[in-house]
PATI-21101 format. One record per residue: residue number from 1; x, y, z of N, C-alpha, C in turn. Coordinates in steps of 0.2 Angstrom, whole numbers, plus 5000, padded with zeros to 4 digits. Example, Ala and Ser with C-alpha at 12.3 -4.5 7.8 and 13.67 -1.06 7.14 Angstrom:
% residues 2
(1, (5066, 4972, 5039), (5062, 4978, 5039), (5066, 4984, 5039)),
(2, (5064, 4989, 5035), (5068, 4995, 5036), (5064, 5000, 5039)),
This chain:
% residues 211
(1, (4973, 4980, 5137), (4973, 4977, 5144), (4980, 4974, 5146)),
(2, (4983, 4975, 5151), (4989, 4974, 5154), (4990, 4966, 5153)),
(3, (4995, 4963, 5151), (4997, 4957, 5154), (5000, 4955, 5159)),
(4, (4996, 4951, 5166), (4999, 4949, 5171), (5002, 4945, 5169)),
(5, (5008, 4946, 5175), (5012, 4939, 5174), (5015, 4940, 5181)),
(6, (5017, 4933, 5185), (5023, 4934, 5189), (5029, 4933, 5188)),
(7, (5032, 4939, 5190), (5040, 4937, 5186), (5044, 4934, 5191)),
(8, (5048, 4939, 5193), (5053, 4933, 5200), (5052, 4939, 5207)),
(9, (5045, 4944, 5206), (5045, 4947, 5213), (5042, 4943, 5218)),
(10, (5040, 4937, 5216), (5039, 4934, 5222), (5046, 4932, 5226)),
(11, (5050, 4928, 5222), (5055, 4927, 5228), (5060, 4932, 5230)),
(12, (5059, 4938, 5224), (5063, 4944, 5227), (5062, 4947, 5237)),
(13, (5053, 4946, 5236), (5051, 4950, 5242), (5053, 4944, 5248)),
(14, (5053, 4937, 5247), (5053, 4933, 5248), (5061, 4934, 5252)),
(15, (5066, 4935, 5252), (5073, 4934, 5251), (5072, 4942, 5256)),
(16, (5070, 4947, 5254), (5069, 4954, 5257), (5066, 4954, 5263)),
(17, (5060, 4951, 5264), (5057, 4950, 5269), (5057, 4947, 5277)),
(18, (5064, 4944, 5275), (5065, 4937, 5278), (5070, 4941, 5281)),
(19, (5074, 4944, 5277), (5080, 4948, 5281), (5078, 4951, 5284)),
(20, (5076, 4956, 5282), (5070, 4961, 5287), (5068, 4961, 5295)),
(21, (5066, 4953, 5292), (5063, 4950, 5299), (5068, 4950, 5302)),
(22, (5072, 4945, 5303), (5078, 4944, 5306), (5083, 4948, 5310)),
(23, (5083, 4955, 5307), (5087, 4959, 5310), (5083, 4966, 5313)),
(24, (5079, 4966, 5311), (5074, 4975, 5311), (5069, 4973, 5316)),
(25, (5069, 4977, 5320), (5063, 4978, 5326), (5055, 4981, 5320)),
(26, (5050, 4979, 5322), (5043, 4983, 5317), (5044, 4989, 5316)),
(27, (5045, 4993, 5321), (5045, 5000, 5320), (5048, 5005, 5317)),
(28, (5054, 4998, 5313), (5059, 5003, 5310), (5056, 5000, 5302)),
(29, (5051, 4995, 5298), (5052, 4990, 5294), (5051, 4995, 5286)),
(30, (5050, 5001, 5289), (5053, 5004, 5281), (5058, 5006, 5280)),
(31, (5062, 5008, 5285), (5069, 5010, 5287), (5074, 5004, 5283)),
(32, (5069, 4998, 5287), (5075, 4992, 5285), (5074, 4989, 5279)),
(33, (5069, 4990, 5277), (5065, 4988, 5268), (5071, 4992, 5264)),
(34, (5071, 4996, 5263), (5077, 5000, 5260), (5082, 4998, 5260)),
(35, (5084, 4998, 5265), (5091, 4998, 5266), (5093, 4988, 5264)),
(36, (5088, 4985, 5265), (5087, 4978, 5263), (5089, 4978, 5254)),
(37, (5086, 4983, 5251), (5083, 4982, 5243), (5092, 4986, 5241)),
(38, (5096, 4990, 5245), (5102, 4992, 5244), (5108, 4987, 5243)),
(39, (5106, 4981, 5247), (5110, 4976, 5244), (5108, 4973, 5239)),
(40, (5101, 4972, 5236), (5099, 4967, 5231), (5102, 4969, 5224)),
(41, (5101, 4965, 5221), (5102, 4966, 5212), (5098, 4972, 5210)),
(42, (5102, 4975, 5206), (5094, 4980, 5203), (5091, 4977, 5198)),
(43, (5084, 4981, 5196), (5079, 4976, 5193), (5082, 4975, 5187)),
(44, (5086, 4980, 5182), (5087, 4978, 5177), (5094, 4971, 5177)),
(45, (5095, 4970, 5183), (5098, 4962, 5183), (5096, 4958, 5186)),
(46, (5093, 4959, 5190), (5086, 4952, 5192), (5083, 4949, 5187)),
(47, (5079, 4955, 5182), (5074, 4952, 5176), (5079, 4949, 5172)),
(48, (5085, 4952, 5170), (5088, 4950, 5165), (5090, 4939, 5166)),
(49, (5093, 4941, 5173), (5094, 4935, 5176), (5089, 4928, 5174)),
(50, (5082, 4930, 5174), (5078, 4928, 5174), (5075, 4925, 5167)),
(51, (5082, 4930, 5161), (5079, 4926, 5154), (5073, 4932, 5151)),
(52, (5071, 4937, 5155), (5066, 4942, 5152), (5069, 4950, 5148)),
(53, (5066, 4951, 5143), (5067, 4953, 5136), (5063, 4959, 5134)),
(54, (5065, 4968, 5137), (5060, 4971, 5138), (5064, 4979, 5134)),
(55, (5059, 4984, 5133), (5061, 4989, 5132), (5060, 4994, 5137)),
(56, (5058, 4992, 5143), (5058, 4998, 5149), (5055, 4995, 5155)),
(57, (5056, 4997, 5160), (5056, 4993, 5166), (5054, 4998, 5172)),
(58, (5051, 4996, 5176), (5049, 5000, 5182), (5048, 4997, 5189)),
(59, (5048, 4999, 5193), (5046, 4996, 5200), (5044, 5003, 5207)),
(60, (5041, 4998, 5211), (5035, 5000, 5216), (5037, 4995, 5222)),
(61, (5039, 4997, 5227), (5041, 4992, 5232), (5040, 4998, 5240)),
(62, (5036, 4994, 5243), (5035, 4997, 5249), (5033, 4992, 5255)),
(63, (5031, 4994, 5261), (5029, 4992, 5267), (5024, 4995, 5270)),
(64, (5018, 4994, 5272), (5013, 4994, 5277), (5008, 4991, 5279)),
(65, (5004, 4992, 5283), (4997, 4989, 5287), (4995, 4983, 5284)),
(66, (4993, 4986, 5277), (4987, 4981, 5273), (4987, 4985, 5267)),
(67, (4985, 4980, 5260), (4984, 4983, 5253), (4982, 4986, 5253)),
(68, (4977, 4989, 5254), (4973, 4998, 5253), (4979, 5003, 5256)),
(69, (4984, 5002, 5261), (4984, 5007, 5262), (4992, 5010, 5259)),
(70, (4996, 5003, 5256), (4998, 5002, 5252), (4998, 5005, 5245)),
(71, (4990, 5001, 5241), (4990, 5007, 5235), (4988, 5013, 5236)),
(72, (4986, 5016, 5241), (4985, 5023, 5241), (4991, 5027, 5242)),
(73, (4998, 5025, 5246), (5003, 5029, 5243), (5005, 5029, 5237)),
(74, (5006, 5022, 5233), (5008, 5021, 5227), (5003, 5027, 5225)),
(75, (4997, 5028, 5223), (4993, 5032, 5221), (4994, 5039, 5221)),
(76, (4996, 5040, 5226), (4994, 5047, 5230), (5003, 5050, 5228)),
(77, (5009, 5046, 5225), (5015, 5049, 5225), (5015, 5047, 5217)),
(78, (5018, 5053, 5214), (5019, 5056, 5207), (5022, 5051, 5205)),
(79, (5027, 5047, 5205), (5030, 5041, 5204), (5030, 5035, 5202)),
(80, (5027, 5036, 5210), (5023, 5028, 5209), (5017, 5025, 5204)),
(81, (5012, 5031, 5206), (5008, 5032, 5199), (5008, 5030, 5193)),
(82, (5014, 5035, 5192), (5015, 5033, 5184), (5018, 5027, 5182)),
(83, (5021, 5025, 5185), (5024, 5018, 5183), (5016, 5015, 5182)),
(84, (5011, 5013, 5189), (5007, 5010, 5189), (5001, 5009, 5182)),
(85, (5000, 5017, 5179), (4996, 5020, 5173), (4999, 5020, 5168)),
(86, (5008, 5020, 5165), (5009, 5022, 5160), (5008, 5015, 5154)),
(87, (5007, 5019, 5150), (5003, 5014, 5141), (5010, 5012, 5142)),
(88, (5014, 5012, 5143), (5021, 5009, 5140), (5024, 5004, 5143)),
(89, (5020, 5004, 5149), (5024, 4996, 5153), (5017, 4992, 5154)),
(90, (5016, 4986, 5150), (5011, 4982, 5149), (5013, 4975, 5152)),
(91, (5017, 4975, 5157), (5016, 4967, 5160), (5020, 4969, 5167)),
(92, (5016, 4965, 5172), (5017, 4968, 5178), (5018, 4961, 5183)),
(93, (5023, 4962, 5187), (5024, 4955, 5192), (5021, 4958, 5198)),
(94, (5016, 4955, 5204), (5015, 4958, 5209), (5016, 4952, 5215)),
(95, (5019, 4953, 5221), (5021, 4950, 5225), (5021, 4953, 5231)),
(96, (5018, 4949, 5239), (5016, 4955, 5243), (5018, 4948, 5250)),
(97, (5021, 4951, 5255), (5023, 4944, 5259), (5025, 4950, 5266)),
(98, (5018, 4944, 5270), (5018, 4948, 5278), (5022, 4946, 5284)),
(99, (5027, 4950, 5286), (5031, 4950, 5290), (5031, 4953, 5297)),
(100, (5035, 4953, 5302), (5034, 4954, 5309), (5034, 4963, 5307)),
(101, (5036, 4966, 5301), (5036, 4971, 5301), (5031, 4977, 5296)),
(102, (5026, 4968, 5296), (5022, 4973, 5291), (5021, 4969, 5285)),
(103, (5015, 4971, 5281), (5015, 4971, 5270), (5021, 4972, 5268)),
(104, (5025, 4968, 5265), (5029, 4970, 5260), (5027, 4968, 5254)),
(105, (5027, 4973, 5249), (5025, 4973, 5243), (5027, 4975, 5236)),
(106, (5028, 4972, 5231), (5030, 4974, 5226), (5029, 4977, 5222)),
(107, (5027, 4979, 5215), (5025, 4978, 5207), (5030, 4977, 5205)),
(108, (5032, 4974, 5198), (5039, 4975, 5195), (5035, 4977, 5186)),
(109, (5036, 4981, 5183), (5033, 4982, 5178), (5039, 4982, 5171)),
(110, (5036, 4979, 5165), (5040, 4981, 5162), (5037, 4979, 5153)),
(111, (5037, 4982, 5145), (5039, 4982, 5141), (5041, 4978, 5137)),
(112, (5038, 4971, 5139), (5041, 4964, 5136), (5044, 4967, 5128)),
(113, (5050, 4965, 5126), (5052, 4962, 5117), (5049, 4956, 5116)),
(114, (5047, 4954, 5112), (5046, 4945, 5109), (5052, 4945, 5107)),
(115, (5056, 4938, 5109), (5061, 4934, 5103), (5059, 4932, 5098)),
(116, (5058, 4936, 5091), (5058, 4936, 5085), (5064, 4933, 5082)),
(117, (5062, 4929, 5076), (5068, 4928, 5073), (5068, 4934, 5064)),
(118, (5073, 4937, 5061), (5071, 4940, 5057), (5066, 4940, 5052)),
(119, (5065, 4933, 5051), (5060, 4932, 5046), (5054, 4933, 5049)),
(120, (5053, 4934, 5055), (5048, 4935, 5058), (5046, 4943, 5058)),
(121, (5052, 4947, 5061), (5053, 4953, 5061), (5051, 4957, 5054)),
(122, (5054, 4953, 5049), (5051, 4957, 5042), (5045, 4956, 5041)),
(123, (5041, 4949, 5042), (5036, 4950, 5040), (5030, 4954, 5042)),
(124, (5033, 4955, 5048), (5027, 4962, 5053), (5028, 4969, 5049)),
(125, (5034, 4969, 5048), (5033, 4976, 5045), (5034, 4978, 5037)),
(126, (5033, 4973, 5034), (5030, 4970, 5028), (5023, 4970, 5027)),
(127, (5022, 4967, 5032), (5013, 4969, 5032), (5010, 4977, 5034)),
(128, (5015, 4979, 5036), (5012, 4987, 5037), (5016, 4990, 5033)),
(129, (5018, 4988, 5030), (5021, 4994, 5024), (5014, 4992, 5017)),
(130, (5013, 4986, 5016), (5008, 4986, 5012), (5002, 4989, 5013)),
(131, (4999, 4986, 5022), (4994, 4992, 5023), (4995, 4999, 5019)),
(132, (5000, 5002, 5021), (5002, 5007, 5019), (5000, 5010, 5010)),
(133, (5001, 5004, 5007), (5002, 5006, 4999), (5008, 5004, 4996)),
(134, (5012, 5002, 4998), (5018, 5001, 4997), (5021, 4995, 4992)),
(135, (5024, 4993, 4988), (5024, 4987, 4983), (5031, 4984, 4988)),
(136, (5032, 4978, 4989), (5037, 4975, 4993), (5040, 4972, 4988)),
(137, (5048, 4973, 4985), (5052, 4968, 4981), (5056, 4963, 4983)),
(138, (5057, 4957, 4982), (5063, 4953, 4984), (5070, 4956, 4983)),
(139, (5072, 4959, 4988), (5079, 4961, 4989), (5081, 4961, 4996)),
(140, (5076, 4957, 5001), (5080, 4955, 5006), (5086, 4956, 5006)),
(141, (5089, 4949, 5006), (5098, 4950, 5006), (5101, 4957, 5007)),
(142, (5098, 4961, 5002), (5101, 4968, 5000), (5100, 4972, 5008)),
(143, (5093, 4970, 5010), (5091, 4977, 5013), (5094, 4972, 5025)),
(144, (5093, 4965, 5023), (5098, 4964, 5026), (5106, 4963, 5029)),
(145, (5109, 4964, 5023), (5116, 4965, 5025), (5118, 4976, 5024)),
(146, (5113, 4977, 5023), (5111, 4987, 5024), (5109, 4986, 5031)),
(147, (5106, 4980, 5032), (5105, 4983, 5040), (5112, 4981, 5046)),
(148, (5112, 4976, 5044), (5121, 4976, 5045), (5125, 4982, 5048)),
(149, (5126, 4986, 5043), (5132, 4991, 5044), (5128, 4998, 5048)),
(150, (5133, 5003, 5048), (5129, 5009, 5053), (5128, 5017, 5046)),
(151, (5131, 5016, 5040), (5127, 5020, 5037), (5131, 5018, 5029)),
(152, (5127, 5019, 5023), (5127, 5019, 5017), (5122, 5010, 5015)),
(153, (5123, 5010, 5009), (5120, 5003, 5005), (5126, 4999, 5002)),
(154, (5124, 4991, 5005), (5127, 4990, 5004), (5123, 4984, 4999)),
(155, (5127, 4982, 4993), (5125, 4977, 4987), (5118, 4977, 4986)),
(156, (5118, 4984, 4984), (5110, 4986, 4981), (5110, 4990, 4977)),
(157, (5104, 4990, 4971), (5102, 4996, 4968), (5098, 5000, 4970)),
(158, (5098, 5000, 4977), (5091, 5003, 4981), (5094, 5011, 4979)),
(159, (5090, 5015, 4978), (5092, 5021, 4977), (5091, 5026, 4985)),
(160, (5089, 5024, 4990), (5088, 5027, 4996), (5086, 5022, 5001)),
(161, (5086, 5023, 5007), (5086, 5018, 5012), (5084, 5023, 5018)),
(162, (5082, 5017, 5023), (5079, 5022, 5031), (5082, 5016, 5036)),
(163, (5086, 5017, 5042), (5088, 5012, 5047), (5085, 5012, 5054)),
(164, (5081, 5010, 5058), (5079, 5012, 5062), (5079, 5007, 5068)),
(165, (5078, 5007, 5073), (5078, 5004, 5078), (5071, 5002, 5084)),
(166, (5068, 5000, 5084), (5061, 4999, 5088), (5061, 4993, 5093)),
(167, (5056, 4995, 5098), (5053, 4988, 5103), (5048, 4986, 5100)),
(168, (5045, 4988, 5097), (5036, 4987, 5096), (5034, 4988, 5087)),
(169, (5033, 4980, 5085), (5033, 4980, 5079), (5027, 4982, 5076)),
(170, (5022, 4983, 5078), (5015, 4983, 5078), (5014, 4992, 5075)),
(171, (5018, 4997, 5073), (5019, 5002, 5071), (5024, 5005, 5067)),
(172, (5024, 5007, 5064), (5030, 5012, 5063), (5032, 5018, 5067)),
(173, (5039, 5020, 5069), (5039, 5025, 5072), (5038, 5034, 5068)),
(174, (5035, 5037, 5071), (5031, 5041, 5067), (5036, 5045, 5063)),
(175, (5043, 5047, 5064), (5046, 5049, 5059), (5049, 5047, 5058)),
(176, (5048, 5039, 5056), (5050, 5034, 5050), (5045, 5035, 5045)),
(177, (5038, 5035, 5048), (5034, 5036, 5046), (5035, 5042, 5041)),
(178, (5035, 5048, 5043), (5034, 5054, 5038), (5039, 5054, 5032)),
(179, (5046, 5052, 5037), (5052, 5052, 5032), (5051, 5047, 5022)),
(180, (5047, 5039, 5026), (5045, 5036, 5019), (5040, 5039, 5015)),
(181, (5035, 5044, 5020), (5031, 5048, 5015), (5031, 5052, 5009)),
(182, (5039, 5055, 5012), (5041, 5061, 5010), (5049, 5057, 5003)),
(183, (5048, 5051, 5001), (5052, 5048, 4996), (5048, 5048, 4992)),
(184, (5051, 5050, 4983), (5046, 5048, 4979), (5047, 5042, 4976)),
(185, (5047, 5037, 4980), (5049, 5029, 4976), (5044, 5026, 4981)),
(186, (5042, 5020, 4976), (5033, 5016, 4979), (5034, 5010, 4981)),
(187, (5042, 5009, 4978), (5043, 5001, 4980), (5050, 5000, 4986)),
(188, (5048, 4995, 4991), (5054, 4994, 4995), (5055, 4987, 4995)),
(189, (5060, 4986, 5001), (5065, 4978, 5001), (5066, 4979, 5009)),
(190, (5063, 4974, 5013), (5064, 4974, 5020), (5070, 4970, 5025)),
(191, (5073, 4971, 5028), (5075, 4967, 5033), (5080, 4971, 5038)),
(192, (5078, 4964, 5041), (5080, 4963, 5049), (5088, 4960, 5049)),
(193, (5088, 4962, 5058), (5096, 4958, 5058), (5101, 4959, 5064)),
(194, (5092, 4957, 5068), (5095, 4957, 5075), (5091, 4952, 5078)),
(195, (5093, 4947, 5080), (5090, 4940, 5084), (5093, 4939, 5088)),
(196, (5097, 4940, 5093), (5100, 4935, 5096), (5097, 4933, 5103)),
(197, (5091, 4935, 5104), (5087, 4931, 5109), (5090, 4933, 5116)),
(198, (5095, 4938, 5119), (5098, 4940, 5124), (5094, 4943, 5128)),
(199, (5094, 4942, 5136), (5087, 4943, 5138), (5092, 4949, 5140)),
(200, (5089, 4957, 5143), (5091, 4961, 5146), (5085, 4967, 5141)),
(201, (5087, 4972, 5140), (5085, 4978, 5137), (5088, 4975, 5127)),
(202, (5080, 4975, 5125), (5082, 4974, 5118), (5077, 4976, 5111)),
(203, (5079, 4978, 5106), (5077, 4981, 5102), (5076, 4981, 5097)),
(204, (5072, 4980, 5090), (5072, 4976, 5086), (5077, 4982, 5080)),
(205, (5080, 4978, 5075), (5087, 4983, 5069), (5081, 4983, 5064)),
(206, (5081, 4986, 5060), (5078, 4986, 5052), (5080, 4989, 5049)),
(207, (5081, 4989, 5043), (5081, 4992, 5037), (5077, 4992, 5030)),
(208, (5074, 4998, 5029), (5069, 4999, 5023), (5073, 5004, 5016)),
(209, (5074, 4997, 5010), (5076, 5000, 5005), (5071, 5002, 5000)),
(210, (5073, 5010, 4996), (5070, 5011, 4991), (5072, 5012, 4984)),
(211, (5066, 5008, 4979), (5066, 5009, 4974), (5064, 5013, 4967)),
């Protein structure tokens, strides 16, 4: 199930709708919506602006009548749609504000990250390497200062290693996935080594050593 949330498209449409008003006779009011939303920040720096911490971002912005008629463009145009259906954007701002020109209305969707800290970060994928089968050794430090650099081992007797980059701790990416499979060694050493809690587009680091 989606996560509602209101982000900052209330007073995005707020700030849009008001110019609109102001300048644009009704009949022009999707003409001027555009041309309004040409001045604005775009989403990836509004959201960011705003402190919010995601790995993919979408939007849905229009003008008419009333909300049925509304969602049945969104619906009815191959675009619009999928932002509103896709699995991968799970939290959604909706904001809708009526002007001399009409519904002006928003979605703002996007792919929250959580601010984890590393030790949080390992333990997630810690637990699904055991699901897995996997024996898990104390050689953090090892396999966090590996995740550190962009290729080899660094102050380890790990005999192989895997680096990867994810939004979504709750899985393994599938060929990381096959790639551990395909190691004849049973035991690893996990870590993380990216926190910095910067709101914009962001992604968790890892590194899995093998024994």
């Amino acid at each position: 199930m989606r996560n509602f949330k209101v982000l900052l498209a209330a007073a995005f449409l707020l700030s849009t709708s008001s110019s609109v008003n102001a300048q644009s006779p009704p009949n022009n009011s999707e003409r001027q919506l555009f041309e309004s939303l040409n001045r604005e920040p775009d989403l990836t720096a509004r959201l960011t602006e705003v402190g919010a911490r995601f790995s993919a971002i979408a939007e849905n912005v229009a003008v008419g009548p009333n909300p049925s008629t509304i969602h049945a463009g969104w619906m009815g145009s191959p675009g619009h749609r999928k932002n509103i259906l896709s699995p991968d954007l799970t939290a959604v701002g909706i904001a809708a504000v009526r002007g001399t020109g009409g519904l002006f209305a928003v979605q703002d969707f996007s792919q929250p990250v959580a601010n984890l800290t590393v030790e949080q970060q390992e333990q997630k994928i810690v637990s699904l390497l055991t699901e897995m089968g996997w024996r898990v050794t104390d050689a953090t430090e090892d396999a966090r200062k590996t995740c550190k650099t962009d290729q080899g081992l660094v102050g380890s007797k790990a005999r192989s290693m895997v680096r990867f980059e994810i939004s979504d701790l709750s899985r393994l990416p599938e060929d990381i996935e096959r790639t551990m499979r395909s190691k004849p060694y049973r035991t690893v050493a996990v870590g993380a080594c990216r926190a910095d809690g910067a709101a914009g587009f962001a992604r968790y680091r890892i590194a899995i050593l093998f024994f």
